[in-house]
C-alpha atoms as one frame of an Amber mdcrd trajectory, in Angstrom:
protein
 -27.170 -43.230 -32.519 -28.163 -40.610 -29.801 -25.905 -38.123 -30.859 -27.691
 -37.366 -34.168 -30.868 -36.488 -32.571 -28.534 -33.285 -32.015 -27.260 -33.075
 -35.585 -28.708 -30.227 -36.833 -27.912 -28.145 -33.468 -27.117 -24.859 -33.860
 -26.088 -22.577 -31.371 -25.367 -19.056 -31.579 -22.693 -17.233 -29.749 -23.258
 -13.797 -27.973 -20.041 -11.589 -27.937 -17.229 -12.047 -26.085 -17.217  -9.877
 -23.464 -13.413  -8.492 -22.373 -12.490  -9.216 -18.875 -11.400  -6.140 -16.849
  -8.221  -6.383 -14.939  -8.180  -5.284 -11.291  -5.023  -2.491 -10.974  -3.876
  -2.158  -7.276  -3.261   1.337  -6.473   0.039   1.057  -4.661   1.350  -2.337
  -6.487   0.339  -1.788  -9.751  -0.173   2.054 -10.558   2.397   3.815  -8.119
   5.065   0.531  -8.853   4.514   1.780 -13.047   4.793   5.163 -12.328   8.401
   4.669 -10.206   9.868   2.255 -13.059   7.699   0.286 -15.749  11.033  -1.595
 -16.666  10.811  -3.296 -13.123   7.527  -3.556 -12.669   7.371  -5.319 -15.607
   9.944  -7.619 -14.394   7.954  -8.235 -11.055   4.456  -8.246 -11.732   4.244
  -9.048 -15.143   7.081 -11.316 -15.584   6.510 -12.797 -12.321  10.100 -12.905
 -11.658  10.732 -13.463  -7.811  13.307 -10.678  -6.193  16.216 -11.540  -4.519
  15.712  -9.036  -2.267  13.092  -8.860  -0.095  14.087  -6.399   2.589  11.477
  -3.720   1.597   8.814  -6.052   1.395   9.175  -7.455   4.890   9.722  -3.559
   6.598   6.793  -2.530   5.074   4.485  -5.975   5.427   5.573  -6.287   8.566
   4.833  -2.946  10.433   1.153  -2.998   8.359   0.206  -6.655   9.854   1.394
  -6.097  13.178  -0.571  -2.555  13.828  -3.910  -4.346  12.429  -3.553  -6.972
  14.966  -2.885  -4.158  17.427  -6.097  -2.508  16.613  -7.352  -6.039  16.452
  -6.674  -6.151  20.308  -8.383  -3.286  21.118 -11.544  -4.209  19.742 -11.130
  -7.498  21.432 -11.273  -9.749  18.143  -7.930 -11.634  19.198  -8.915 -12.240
  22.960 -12.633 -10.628  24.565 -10.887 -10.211  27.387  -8.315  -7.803  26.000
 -11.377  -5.542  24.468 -10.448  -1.569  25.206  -7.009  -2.672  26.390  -4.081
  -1.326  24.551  -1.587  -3.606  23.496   1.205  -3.444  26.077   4.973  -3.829
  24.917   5.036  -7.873  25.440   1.613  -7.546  23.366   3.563  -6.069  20.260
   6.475  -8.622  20.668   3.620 -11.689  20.205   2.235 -10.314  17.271   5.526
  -9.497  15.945   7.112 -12.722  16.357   3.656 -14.345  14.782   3.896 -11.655
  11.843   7.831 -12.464  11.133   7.141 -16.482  11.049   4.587 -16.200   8.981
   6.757 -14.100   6.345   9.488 -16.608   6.535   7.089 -19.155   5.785   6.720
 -17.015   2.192  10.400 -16.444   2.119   9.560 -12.947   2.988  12.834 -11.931
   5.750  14.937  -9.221   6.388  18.319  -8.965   8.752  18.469  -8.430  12.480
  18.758  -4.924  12.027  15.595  -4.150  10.287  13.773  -6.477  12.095  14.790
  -4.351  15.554  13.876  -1.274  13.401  10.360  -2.551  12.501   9.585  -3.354
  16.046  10.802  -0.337  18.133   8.933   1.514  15.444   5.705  -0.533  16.117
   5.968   0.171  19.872   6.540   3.701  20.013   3.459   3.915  17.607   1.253
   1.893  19.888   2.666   3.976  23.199   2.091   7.439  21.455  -0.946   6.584
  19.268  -2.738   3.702  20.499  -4.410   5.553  23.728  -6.300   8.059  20.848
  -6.148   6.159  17.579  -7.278   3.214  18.658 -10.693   3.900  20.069 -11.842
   6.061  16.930 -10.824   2.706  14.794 -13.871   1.685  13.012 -12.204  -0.757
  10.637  -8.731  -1.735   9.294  -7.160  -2.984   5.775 -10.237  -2.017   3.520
 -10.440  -2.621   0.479 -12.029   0.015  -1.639 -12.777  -0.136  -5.694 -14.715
   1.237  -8.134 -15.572   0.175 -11.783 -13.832   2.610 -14.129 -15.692   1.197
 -17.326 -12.822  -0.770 -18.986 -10.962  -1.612 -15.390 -11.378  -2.153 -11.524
  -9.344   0.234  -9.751  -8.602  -1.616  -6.069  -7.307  -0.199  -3.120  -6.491
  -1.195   0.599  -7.040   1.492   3.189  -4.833   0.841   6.701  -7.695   2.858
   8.459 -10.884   4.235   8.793 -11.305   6.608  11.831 -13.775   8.503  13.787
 -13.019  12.100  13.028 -11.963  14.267  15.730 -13.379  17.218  14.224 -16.633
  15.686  13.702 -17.746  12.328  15.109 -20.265  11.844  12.457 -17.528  11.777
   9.856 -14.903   9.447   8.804 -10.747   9.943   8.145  -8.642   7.688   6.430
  -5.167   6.496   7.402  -1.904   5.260   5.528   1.410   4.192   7.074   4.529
   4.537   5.218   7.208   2.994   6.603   9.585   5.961   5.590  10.570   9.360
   6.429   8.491  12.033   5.462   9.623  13.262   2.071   9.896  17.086   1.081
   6.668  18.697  -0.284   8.730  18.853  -3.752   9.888  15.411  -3.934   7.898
  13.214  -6.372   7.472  10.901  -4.331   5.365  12.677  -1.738   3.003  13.948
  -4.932   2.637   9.762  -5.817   1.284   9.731  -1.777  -0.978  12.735  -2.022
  -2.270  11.358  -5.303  -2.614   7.567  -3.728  -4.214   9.304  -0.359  -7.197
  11.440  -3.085  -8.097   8.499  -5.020  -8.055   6.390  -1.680 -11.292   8.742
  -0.486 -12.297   9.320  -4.196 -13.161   5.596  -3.504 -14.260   5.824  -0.546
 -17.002   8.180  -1.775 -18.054   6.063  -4.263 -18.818   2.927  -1.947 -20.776
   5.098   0.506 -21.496   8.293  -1.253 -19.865  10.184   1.671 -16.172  12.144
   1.230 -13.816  11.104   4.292 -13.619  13.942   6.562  -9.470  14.180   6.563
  -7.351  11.671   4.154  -3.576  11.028   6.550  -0.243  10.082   5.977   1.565
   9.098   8.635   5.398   8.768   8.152   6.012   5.744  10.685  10.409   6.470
  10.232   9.980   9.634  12.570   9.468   7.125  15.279  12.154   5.465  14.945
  15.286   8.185  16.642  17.479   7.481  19.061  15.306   9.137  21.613  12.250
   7.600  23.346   9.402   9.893  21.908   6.152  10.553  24.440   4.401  12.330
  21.868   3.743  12.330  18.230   6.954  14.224  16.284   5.408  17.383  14.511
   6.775  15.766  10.744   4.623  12.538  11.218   1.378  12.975  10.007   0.933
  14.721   7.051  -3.050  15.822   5.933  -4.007  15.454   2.081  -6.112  18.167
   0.977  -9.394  16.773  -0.736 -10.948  19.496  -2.295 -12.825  17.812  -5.542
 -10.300  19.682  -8.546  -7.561  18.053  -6.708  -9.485  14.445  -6.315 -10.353
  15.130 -10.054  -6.394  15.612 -10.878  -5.316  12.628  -8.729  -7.809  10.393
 -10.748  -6.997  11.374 -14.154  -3.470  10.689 -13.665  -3.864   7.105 -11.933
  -6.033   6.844 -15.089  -3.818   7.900 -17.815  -1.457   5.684 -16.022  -3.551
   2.568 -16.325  -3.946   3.436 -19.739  -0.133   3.222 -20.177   0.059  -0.117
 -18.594  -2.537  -1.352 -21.055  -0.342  -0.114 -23.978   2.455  -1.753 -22.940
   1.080  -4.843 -21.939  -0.808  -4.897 -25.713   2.330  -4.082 -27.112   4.961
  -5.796 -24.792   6.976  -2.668 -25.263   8.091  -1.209 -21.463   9.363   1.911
 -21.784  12.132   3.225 -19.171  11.154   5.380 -16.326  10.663   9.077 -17.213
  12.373  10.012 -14.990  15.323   8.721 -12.772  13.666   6.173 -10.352  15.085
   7.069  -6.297  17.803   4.707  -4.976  16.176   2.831  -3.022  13.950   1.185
  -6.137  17.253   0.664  -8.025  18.559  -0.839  -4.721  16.487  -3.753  -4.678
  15.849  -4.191  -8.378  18.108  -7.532 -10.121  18.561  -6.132 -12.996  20.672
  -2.809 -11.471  23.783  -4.292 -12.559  22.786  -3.948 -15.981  20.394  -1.095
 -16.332  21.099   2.745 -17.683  18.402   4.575 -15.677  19.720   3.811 -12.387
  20.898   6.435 -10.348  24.246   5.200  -9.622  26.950   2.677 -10.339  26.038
  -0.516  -8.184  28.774  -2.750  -5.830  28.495  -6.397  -7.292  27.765  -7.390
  -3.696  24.917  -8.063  -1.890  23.597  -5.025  -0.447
């Protein structure tokens, strides 16, 4: 028989090397650090919300501006290159955007949806004629190999810096109002923002000139703003002992998410997570860390 021509095969097995996990920066460390109970329901679980209002307001307003900067660099239509989007532009890409999130069972009501699009024109009327022609790429991913994991993260923008053309800025837009300097939740942005160019420096050995936060919610008043609102844009300082602190706690945070995962043991939240995490969260009914009673209706 053939097969005992191979009889006295041996082979010998190297080690077995231990594959490193990629950890997002905003859906895996910044979800942890606002509630490891729920994101252990979400992303490790897998279980699928019920609510997906948050998700759509946010994915929305992020996929509609990168097809706006898409149509000024004339990827969509040549034609259109240098052009900024007009108002019936938006609309397009919005209603393309929203089907496409329906097709995920991704939707929100008619209320947010009217939200998320005045919002999106206002930014392209009173940002688009400056923003758009420093744009030298949208939704980048950035990552770096932190020895036992890949750290990943999505950039909305690199710029042109105004302050010095030969240098770079990078961009985030929260679909929020801007928070006070105290609140943790603007420290878990100016952390995200650090690592974001902490990254950035890695891939191309250059530090981005300016890292910005730009609170899309100041937008969206009553009034019909013609230029930016003065609590919009907020600039993250960079200096390297505050990239060095930002790091070391997305790292120690990692580390936690490693325990628990080794363990299955997910401790609560350290700290009382804000309403509008418990708001959307199944299991608020039931849980003793959130920050109020809930309604059993659907919010």
């Amino acid at each position: 028989m053939h097969w005992e021509n191979y009889a006295s095969l041996r082979l010998v097995c190297g080690d077995i090397s231990p594959v490193k996990r990629k950890y997002s920066i905003t859906s895996d460390v910044l979800s942890y650090q606002l509630c490891p109970l729920q994101y252990s329901f979400y992303k490790i679980r897998k279980y699928e919300s019920s609510m997906t209002n948050q998700v759509y307001y946010g994915t929305v307003i992020h996929q509609v501006l990168d097809r706006a900067h898409m149509h000024f660099k004339g990827v969509l239509d040549p034609q259109k290159r240098g052009l900024i989007p007009t108002d019936e532009d938006i609309e397009h890409y919005f209603f393309e955007v929203n089907q496409a999130l329906k097709a995920r069972r991704i939707s929100a009501g008619e209320v947010v949806k009217d939200q998320a699009l005045r919002i999106i024109k206002r930014f392209n009327r009173v940002e688009g004629p400056t923003l758009y022609p420093r744009v030298v790429n949208t939704e980048c991913n950035l990552q770096a190999d932190k020895t036992d994991y890949i750290l990943n993260g999505n950039v909305d923008v690199l710029a042109i810096s105004e302050d010095n053309p030969e240098s770079i800025e990078i961009w985030d837009y929260k679909g929020t109002h801007r928070f006070e300097q105290g609140d943790p939740r603007m420290q878990q942005y100016v952390y995200q923002m650090q690592v974001y160019a902490e990254l950035y420096r890695k891939q191309t050995g250059i530090m981005p000139q300016k890292a910005i936060i730009y609170f899309l919610n100041t937008l969206g008043g009553d009034y019909e703003p013609r230029e930016r609102p003065g609590n919009a844009v907020f600039e993250v300082t960079l200096d390297p002992e505050s990239v060095d602190i930002a790091m070391d706690d997305f790292s120690d945070t990692v580390a936690k998410i490693e325990e628990s995962r080794r363990t299955g043991i997910w401790s609560p939240p350290g700290t009382t997570p804000p309403k509008e995490t418990c708001d959307i969260c199944d299991k608020r009914w039931t849980c003793t860390y959130s920050q109020e009673p809930h309604s059993m209706r659907y919010p």
